[in-house]
N, C-alpha and C positions, 0 to 999 in steps of 0.2 A: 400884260400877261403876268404870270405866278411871279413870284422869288424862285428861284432856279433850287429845284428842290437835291435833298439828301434821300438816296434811298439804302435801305436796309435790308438785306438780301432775303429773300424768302426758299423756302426749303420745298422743293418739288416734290416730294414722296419717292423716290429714289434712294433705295439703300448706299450709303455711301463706308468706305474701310477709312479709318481713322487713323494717323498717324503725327508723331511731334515734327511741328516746325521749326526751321532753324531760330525764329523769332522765339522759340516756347510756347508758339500757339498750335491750334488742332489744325492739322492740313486734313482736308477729305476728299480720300480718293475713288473713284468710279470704275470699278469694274475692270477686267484686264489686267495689264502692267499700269500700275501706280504713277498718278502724275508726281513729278518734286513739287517742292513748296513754290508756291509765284512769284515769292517774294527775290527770288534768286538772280544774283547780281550779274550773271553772263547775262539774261536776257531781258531786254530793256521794259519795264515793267510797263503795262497799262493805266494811267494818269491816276495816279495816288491821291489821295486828298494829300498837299502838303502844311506846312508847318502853317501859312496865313493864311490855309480854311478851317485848320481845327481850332485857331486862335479867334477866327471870325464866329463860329458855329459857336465855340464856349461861348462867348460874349454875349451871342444872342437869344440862348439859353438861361442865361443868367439873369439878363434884363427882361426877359418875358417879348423878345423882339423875334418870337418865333411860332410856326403853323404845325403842331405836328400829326401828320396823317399818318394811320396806323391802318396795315394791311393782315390776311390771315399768317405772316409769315412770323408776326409782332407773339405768338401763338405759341411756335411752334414746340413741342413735347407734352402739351395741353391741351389743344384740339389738335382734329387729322389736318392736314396739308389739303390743298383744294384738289389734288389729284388722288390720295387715298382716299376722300370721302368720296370723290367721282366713283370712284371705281369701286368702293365698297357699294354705293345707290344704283351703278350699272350692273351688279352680281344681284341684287334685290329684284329691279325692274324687268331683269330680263332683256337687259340693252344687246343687239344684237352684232354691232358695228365696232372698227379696230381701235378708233378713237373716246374710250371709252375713260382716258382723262381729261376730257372736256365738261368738267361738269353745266354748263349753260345746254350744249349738247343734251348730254344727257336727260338730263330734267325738261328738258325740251319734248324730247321721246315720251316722257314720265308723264307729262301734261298731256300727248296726244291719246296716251294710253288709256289714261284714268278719266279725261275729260275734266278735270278738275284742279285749277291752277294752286288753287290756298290748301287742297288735298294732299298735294304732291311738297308743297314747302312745309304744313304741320310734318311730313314726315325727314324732312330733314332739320329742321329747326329741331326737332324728339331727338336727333342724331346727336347736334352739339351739345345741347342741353343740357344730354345727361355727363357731358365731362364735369370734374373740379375745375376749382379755379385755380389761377398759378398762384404759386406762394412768392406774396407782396412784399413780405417780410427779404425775401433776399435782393439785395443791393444789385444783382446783374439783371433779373428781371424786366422786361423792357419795360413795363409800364408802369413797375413802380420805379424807373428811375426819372421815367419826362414827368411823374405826376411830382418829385422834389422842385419844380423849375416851375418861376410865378411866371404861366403862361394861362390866357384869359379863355382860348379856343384848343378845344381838339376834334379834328375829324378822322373820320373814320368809315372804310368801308365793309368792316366787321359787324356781324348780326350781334354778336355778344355782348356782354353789358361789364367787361374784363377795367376797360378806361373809368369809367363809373364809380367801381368799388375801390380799384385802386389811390384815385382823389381821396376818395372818403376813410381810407386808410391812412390817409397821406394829412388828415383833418382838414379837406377841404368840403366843402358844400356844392357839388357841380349841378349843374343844370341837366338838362339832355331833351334833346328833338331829332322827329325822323325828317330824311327829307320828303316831301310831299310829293311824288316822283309821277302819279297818275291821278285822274281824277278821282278818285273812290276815296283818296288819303286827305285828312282835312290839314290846312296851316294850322298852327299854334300861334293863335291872334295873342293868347294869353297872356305867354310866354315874350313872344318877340313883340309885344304892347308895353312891356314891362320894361325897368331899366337892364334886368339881370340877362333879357333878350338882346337887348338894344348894343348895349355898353357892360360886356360881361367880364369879370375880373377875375384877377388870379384867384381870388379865394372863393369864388364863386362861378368858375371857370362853366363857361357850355361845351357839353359834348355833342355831335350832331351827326349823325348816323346818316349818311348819304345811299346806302344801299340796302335800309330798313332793321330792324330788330327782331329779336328773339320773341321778344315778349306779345310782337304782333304777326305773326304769320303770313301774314297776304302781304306787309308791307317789304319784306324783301325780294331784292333783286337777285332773281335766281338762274332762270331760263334765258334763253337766245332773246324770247320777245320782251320779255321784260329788261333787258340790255335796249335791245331797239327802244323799247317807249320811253325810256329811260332818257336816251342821248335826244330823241325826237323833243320831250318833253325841255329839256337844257335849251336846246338848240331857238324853239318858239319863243321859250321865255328869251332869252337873248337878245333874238331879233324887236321882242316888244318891249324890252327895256323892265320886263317884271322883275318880283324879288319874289315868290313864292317858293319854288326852290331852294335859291338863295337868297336868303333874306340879308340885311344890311349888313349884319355883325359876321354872316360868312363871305359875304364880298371882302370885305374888306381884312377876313383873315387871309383870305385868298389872293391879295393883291397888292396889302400894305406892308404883307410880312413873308419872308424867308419860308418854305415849306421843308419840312424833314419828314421823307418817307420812309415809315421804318415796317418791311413786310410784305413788301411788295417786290416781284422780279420782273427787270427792264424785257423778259422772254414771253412776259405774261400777256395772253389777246388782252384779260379782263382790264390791266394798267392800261394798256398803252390805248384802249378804245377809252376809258374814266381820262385819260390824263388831256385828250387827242379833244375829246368832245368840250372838256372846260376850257381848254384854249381858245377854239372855238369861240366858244358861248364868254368867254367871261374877258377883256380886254385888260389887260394891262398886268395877267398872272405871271408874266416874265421878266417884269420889271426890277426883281429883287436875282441873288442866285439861290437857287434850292439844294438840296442834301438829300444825295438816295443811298440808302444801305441795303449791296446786293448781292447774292450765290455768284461764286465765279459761274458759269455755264455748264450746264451737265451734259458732257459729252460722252460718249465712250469712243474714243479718239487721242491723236500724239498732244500732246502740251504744247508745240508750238500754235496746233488747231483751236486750242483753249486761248489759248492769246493772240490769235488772231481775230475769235469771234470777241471776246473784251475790249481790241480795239475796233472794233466794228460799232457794236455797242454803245462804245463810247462816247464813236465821233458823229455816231445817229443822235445821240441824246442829248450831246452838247451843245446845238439848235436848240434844243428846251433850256437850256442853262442848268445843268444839272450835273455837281458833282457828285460822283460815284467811292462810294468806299465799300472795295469789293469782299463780303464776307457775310455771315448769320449777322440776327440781330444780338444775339449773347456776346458773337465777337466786338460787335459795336461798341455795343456796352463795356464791356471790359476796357477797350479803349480807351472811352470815353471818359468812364473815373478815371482810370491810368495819368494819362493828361490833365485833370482836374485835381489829380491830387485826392484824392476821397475814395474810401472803399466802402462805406455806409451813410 
C-alpha cells in the first residue's frame, strides 16, 4: 500500500470571517458565533503532526525520499475551488437539483444535456484556463515551494499545467504524461521507453496528471462516468498486473515513497473515491506513512461539533496511515519554512 500520505487542506468555497490566532496564525471562522482557535489548550486537540513527523517529513523532502500529490486545493485564490466552479457551471447549465456543489454531478447533467462529453469539458477547461498563474516568485506558494525539493515525481490530479511551470521556474527540465485513463487516450511509449520515463530525476523530474489536462480536453476526468471508467479502468489494470495507467516510475512513486497531499480535503467524494480505488488497485501503497494537509471541517455548528468530526476524521484515515496537519495549504507552507529555517 501508499507511504501514509500528508494532506493539505483544500478550501470548499465557503466564505469564511478571518481572525488572529493565539499561535499568530489566521483562525477562519464560519458563519454565526465564531469558533476559537483549535489550537486551545482546554481542549485536547485532534492528533497534530508532532515534532518526529515534521522532522521525518523535512528529511524526506530534502533527500527527494518523497511523492507529492497536489490537489485543486494546492490552487486556492488562483483558480475557483471545485464547489465555486460547480456552481458557477450549475447557474450556466441550468442545473436544476440542491446539490449543485458536486461538480462530477453537475457535468454529469451537462453531458446528458448537450449529448456531448468533450463539449461540456472544452467548456470548463475555457473556465480555468482563462485564470493567471500563481506567482512562483513568493516563497509560500505551494508549488513553488515542493518544486525547491530534488524530488523525481509529482502527481497530480489538477487539469492545469501550475507544477510544470513552476519546475521550470525553479530551472528544472520536467517531463509530463496524462494518465491514459480510457481507451481513446494513447500510452506515451516515447516517454516511458526512455530513461527520463523509466528512471526520472530530480532535475528532470516527471509530472503526471492522473485526471487529464488543460491542454487536452476529452482527457480529463470530470463527470460521475468518467470517475466510474476511471476507478473500473485502475481496478482491470490491477487485477491484470498491467502498467498502462501506471507505468513503472509511478508504481513505484506510489509505493516506494512517502505521499504528501497538499489540496485535497479528507470530506471530498473525489479524494476518498482516487485514494479508495489505488489502494485497491495498487498493493503495497501503505507501506511508507503519508502527509495530508487539510481545512478543519466546515461546519456551521458549536466547536466541540468541529472536534469531534476531526477526530472522526482522523481515526477513519489513520487505517490509510495518514498524518493529518489540519490547515490551508499557505498555512502548510508557512509552517513548513518556519521549521526549516528559510523563508526564500
Amino acid at each position: 500500500m501508499f507511504a501514509a500520505p500528508l494532506l493539505c487542506g483544500e478550501p470548499d468555497g465557503v466564505p469564511f470571517r478571518e481572525g488572529a490566532g493565539r499561535t499568530g496564525g489566521t483562525v477562519r471562522h464560519r458563519g454565526g458565533d465564531p469558533f476559537r482557535p483549535l489550537h486551545d489548550e482546554a481542549v485536547p486537540y485532534v492528533h497534530e503532526m508532532g515534532e518526529a513527523e515534521w522532522e521525518r517529513l523535512i528529511h524526506q523532502l530534502r533527500t527527494g525520499d518523497c511523492t507529492p500529490f497536489l490537489g485543486s486545493g494546492a490552487c486556492a485564490g488562483v483558480l475557483p475551488t471545485g464547489t465555486v466552479l460547480s456552481r458557477r457551471m450549475a447557474r450556466k447549465w441550468g442545473y436544476p437539483y440542491d446539490d449543485d456543489h458536486e461538480l462530477p454531478r453537475v457535468a454529469q447533467f451537462a453531458v446528458m444535456r448537450y449529448g456531448d462529453a468533450v463539449y461540456v469539458k472544452k467548456l470548463v477547461c475555457d473556465e480555468l484556463g482563462a485564470a493567471e498563474a500563481p506567482d512562483f516568485r513568493d516563497p509560500l506558494e505551494p508549488h513553488r515551494l515542493l518544486s525547491e525539493f530534488p524530488l523525481p515525481v509529482y502527481l497530480t490530479t489538477n487539469y492545469d499545467d501550475f507544477v510544470v511551470r513552476s519546475l521550470r521556474a525553479a530551472g528544472k527540465d520536467p517531463n509530463t504524461a496524462v494518465c491514459p485513463w480510457n481507451e481513446g487516450m494513447d500510452y506515451d511509449e516515447r516517454l516511458f521507453g526512455s530513461q527520463e520515463g523509466w528512471n526520472p530525476r530530480p532535475q528532470t523530474p516527471l509530472v503526471y496528471h492522473l485526471h487529464g489536462s488543460l491542454h487536452d480536453p476529452a482527457s480529463i476526468v470530470l463527470a460521475e462516468d468518467d470517475y466510474l471508467e476511471f476507478l473500473t479502468s485502475l481496478a482491470v489494470e490491477g487485477i491484470g498486473g498491467g502498467r498502462r495507467m501506471l507505468p513503472t516510475a509511478i508504481l513505484a512513486a506510489l509505493t516506494r515513497r512517502p505521499l504528501l497531499f497538499v489540496g485535497y480535503s479528507l470530506q471530498d467524494w473525489t479524494f476518498r473515491v482516487l485514494f479508495r480505488g489505488l489502494l485497491r488497485a495498487v498493493p503495497g501503497i501503505n507501506r511508507r506513512r503519508h502527509v495530508s494537509v487539510q481545512l478543519a471541517p466546515s461546519l456551521n455548528t458549536t466547536r466541540a461539533d468541529v472536534l469531534e468530526v476531526q477526530r472522526q476524521l482522523a481515526r477513519y484515515h489513520e487505517n490509510w496511515r495518514i498524518s493529518i496537519f489540519w490547515g490551508s495549504a499557505e498555512d502548510f507552507c508557512t509552517e513548513l519554512r518556519r521549521r526549516m529555517g528559510t523563508t526564500s
